[in-house]
MIFI-487139 format. One record per residue (C-alpha): residue number from 1; residue in one letter; x negated, y, z. Coordinates in steps of 0.25 Angstrom, whole numbers. Layout:
N
{seq NUM type A xx X yy Y zz Z}
...
END
This chain:
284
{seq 1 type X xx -43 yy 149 zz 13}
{seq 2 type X xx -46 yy 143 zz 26}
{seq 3 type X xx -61 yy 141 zz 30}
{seq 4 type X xx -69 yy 129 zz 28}
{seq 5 type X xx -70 yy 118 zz 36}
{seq 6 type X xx -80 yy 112 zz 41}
{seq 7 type X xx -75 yy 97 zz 37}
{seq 8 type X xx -63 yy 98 zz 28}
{seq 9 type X xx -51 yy 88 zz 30}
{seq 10 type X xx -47 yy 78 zz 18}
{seq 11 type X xx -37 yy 86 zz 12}
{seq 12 type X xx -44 yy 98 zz 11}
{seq 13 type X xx -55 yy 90 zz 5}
{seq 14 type X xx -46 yy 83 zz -5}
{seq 15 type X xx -38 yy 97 zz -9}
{seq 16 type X xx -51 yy 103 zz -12}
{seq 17 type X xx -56 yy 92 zz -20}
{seq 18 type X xx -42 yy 91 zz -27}
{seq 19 type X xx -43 yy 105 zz -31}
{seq 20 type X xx -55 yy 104 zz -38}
{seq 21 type X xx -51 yy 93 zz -45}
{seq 22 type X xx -43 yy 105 zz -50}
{seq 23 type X xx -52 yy 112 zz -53}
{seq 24 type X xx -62 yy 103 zz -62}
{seq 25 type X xx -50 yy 99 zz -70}
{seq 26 type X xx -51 yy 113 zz -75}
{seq 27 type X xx -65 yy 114 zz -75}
{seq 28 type X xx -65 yy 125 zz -69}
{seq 29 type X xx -78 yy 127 zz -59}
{seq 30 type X xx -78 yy 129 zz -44}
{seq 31 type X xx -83 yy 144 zz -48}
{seq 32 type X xx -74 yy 147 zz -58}
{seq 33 type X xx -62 yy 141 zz -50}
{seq 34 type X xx -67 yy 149 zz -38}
{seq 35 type X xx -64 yy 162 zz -48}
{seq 36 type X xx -51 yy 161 zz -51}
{seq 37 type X xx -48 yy 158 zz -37}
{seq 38 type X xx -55 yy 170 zz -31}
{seq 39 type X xx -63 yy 164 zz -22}
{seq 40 type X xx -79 yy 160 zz -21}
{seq 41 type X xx -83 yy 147 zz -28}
{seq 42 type X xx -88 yy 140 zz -16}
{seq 43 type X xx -75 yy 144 zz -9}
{seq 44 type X xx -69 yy 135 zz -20}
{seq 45 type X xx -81 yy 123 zz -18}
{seq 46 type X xx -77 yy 124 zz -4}
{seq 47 type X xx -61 yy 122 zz -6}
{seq 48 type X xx -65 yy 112 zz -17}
{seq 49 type X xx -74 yy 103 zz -6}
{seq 50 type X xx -63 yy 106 zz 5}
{seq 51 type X xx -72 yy 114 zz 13}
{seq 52 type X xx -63 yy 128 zz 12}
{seq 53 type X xx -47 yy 125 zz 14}
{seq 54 type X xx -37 yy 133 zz 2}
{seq 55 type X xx -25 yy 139 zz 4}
{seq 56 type X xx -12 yy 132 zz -5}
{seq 57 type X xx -12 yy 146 zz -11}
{seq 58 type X xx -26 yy 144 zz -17}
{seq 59 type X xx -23 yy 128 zz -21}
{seq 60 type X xx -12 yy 134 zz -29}
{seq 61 type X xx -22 yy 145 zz -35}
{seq 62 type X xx -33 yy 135 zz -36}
{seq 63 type X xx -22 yy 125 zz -44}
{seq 64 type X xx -18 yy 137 zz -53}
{seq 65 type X xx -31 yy 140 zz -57}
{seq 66 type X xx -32 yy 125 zz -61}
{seq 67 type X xx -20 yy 123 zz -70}
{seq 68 type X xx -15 yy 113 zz -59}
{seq 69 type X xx 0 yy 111 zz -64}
{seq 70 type X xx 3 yy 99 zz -55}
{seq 71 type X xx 10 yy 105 zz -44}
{seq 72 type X xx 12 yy 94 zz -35}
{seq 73 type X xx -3 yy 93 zz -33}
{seq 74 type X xx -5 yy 107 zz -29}
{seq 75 type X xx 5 yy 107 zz -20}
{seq 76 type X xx -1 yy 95 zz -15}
{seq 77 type X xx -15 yy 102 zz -15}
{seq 78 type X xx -9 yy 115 zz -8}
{seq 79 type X xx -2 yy 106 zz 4}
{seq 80 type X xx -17 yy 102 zz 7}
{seq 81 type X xx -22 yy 116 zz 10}
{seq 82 type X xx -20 yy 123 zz 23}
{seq 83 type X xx -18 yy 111 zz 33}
{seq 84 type X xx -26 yy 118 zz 43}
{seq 85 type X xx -23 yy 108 zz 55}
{seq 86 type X xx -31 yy 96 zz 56}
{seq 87 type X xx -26 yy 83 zz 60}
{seq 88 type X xx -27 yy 73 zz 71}
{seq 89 type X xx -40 yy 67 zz 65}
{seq 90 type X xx -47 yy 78 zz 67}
{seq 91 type X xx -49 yy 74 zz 81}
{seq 92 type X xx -59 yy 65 zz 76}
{seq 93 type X xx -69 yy 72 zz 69}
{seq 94 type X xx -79 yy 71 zz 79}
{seq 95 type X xx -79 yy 57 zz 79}
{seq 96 type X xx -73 yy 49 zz 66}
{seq 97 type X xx -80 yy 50 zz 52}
{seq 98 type X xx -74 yy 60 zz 40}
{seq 99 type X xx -68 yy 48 zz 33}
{seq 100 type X xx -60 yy 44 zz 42}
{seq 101 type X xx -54 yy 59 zz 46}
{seq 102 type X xx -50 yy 59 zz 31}
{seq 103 type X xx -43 yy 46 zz 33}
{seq 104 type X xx -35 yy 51 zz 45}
{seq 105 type X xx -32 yy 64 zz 36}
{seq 106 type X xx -27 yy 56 zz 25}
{seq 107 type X xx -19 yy 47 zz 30}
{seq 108 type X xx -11 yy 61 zz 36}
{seq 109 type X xx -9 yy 67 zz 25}
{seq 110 type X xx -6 yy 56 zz 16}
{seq 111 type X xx 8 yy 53 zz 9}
{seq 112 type X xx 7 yy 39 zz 10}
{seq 113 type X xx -3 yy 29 zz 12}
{seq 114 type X xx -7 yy 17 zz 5}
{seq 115 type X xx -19 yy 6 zz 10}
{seq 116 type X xx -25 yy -7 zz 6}
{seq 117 type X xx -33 yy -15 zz 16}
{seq 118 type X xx -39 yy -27 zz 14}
{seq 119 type X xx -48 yy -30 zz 27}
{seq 120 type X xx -42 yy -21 zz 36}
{seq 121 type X xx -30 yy -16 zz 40}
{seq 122 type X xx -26 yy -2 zz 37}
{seq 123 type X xx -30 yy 7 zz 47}
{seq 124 type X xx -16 yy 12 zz 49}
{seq 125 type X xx -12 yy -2 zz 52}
{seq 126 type X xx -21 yy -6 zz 62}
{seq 127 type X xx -18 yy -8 zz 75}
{seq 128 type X xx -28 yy -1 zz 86}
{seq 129 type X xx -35 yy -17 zz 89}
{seq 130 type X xx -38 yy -19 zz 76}
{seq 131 type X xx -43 yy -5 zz 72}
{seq 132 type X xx -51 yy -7 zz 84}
{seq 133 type X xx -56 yy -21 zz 83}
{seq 134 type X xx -60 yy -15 zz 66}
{seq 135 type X xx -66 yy -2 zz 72}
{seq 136 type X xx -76 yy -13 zz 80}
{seq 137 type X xx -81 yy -21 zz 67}
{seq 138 type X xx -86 yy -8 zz 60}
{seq 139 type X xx -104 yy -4 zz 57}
{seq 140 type X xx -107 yy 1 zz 64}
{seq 141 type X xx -100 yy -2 zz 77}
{seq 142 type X xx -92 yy 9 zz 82}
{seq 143 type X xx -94 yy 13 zz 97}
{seq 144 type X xx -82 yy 13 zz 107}
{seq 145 type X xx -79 yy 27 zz 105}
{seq 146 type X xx -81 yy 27 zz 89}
{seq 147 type X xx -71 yy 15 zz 90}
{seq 148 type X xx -60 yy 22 zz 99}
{seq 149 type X xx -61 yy 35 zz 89}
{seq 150 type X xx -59 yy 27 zz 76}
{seq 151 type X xx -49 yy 18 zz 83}
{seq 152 type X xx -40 yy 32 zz 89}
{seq 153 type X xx -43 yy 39 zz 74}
{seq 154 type X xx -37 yy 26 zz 66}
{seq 155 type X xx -24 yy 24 zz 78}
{seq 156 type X xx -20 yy 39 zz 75}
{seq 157 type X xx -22 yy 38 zz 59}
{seq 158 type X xx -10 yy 29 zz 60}
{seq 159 type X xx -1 yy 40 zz 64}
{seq 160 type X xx 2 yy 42 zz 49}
{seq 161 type X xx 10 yy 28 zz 48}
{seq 162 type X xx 19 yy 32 zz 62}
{seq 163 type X xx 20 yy 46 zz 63}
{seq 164 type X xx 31 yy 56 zz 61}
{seq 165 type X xx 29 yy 56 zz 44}
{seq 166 type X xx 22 yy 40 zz 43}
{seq 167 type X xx 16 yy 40 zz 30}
{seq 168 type X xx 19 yy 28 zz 21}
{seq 169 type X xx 8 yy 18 zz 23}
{seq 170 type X xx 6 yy 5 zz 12}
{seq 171 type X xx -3 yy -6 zz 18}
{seq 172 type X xx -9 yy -14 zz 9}
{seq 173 type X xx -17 yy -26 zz 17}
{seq 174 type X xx -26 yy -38 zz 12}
{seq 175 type X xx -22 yy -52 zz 20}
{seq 176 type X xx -37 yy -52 zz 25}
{seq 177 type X xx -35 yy -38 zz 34}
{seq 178 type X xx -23 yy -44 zz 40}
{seq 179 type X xx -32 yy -57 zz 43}
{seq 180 type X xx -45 yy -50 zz 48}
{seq 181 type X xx -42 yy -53 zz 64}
{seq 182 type X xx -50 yy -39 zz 68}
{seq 183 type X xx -50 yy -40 zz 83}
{seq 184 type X xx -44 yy -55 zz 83}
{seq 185 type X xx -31 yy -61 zz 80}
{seq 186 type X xx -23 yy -53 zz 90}
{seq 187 type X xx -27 yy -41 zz 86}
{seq 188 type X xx -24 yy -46 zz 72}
{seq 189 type X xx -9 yy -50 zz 76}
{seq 190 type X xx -5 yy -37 zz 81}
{seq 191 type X xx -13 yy -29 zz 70}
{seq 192 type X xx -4 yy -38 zz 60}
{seq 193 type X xx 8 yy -36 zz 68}
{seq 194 type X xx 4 yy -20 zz 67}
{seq 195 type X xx 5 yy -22 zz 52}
{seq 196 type X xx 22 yy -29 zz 53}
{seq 197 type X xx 25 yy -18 zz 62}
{seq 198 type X xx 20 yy -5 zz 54}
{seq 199 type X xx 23 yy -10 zz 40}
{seq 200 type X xx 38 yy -11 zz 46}
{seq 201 type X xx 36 yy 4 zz 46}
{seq 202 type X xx 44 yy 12 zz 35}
{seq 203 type X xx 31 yy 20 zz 29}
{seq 204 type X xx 22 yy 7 zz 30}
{seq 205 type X xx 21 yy -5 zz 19}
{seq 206 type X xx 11 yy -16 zz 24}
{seq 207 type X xx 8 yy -26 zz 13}
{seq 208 type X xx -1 yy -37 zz 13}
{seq 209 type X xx -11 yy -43 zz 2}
{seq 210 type X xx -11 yy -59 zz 6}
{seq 211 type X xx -23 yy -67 zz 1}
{seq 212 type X xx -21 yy -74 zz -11}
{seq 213 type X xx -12 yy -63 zz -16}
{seq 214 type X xx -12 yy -55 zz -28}
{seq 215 type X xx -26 yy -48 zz -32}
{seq 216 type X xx -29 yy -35 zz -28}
{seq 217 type X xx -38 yy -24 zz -31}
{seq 218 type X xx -45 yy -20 zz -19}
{seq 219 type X xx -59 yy -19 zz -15}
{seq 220 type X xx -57 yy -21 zz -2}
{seq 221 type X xx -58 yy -8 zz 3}
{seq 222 type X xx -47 yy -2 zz 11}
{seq 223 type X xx -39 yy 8 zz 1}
{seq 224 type X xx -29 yy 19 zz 10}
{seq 225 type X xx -23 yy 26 zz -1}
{seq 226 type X xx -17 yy 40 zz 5}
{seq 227 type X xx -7 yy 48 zz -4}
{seq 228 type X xx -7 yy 63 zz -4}
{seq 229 type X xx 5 yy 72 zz -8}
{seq 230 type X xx 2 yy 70 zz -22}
{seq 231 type X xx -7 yy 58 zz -30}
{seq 232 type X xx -18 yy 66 zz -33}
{seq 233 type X xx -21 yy 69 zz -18}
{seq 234 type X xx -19 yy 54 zz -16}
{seq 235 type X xx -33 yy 48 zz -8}
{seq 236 type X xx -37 yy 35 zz -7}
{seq 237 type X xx -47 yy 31 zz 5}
{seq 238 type X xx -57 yy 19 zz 6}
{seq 239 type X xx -63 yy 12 zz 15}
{seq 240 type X xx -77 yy 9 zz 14}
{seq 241 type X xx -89 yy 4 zz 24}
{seq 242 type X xx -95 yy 18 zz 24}
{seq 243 type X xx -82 yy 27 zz 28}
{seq 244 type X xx -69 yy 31 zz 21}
{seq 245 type X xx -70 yy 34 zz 5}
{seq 246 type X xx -58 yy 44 zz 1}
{seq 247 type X xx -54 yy 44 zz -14}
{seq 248 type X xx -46 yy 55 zz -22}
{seq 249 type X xx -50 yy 54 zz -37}
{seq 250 type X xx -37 yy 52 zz -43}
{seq 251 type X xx -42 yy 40 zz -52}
{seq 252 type X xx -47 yy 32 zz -40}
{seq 253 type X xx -33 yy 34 zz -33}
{seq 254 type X xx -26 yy 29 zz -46}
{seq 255 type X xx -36 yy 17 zz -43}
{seq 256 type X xx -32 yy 15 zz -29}
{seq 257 type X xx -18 yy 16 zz -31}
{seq 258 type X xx -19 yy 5 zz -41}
{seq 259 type X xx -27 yy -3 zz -29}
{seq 260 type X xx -17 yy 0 zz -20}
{seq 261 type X xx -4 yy -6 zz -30}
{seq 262 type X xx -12 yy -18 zz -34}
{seq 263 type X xx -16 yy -21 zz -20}
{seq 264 type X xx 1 yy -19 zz -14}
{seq 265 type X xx 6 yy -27 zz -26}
{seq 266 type X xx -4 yy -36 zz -22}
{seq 267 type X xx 3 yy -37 zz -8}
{seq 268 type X xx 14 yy -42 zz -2}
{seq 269 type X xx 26 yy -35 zz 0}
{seq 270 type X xx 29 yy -28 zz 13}
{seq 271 type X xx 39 yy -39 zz 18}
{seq 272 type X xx 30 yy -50 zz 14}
{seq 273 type X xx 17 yy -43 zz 19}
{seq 274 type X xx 25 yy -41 zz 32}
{seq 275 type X xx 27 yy -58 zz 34}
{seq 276 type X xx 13 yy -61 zz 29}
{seq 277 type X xx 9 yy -52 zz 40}
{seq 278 type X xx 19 yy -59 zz 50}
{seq 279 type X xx 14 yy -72 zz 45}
{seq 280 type X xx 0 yy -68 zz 47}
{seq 281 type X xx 2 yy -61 zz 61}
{seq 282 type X xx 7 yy -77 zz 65}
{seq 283 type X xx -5 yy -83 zz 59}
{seq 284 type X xx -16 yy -76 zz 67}
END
């Protein structure tokens, strides 16, 4: 087992909370589990809270000793062990918050992405004049260099959509993003142009949620859904005032993914989303 760290990435956070899960579903306790694995208990509490790393070898033993017969999860769970090399986010540690390292993370790893907006556009979609002419309305203010930092950090995040394995990306957007003129009408053109352009790429589906349309379930929060290599390591991630809210318990996932159907039946298709947004870009 590798040391600790002193602040653990995402994934090993979320393998050790998913082999506890484990765990309680045999009731076995942190001591008694420790046992059989031949280690000290609070070696165990510490892979559990994503403080120590594991070796696959031990996921596997840890799985045994669990009566895990789903194969595909541990597999799944053994592919998140021993990842040693930190990614491009890690360069700003120093000066972005947690929440937002998690996001950059997950986006990476994910299989494939699903989003919903309804007053913004998806962070991945924005063009650089509208991420910065947003960064400028948050409370409290952010100082130039603050500003320059989140705007760098959000332009690099969107290397999953255009690098050499683009992840499939769905974009679900509310007409009253697309008419929020953050920055002014110019800026608002070209960031709808942005949105024709990307969703004429293979992995991205842009859709578009019309007013008057077909109700929805949303509570207007914006909803990224990131898939993992199996469902039970999906994660959902919300926007909230006070920071980025991660979401893994499989009954909230089930509900997500239920928002996230309703809201794209909801919306229209990708051709007719594309000349809603043609007809839109003429408008402003």
């Amino acid at each position: 087992m590798s040391a600790t760290n002193a602040i653990p990435t995402v994934r090993r956070r979320r393998l050790g909370a998913e082999l506890r899960r484990l765990r309680e579903r045999t009731e076995l306790s942190a001591t008694e589990a420790a046992a059989r694995l031949g280690v000290p208990q609070s070696r165990l509490s510490g892979i559990e809270a994503g403080r120590y790393g594991v070796s696959g070898d031990r996921v596997r033993a840890l799985a045994r000793n669990y009566g895990c017969a789903d194969q595909a999860l541990v597999d799944a769970l053994v592919g998140m062990t021993g990842d040693r090399k930190r990614g491009w986010w890690e360069e700003h540690r120093e000066t972005l918050s947690q929440g937002l390292l998690d996001l950059s993370e997950l986006e990476h790893h994910a299989t494939a992405i699903r989003v919903a907006q309804v007053v913004h556009i998806p962070g991945l979609l924005q063009t650089s004049d509208q991420a910065r002419a947003l960064f400028r309305q948050m409370v409290p203010a952010l100082l130039p260099h603050e500003l320059e930092f989140r705007l760098s950090h959000r332009l690099k995040r969107q290397v999953v959509l255009h690098g050499d394995q683009p992840v499939p990306y769905t974009a679900v957007i509310h007409e009253t993003a697309l008419r929020m003129q953050f920055g002014g009408a110019a800026i608002s053109r070209a960031q709808i142009q942005h949105l024709i352009d990307m969703g004429g790429r293979e992995n991205i589906t842009v859709m578009v949620i019309p007013f008057g349309g077909v109700p929805f379930p949303c509570s207007g929060q914006g909803i990224d859904y990131f898939s993992g290599s199996v469902r039970q390591l999906d994660t959902v991630q919300i926007d909230t005032d006070h920071g980025v809210e991660l979401v893994d318990a499989q009954t909230r996932l089930e509900r997500y993914r239920l928002v996230l159907d309703r809201m794209e039946d909801a919306a229209l298709s990708p051709a007719a989303s594309r000349d809603f947004l043609h007809r839109l870009a003429r408008d402003l």
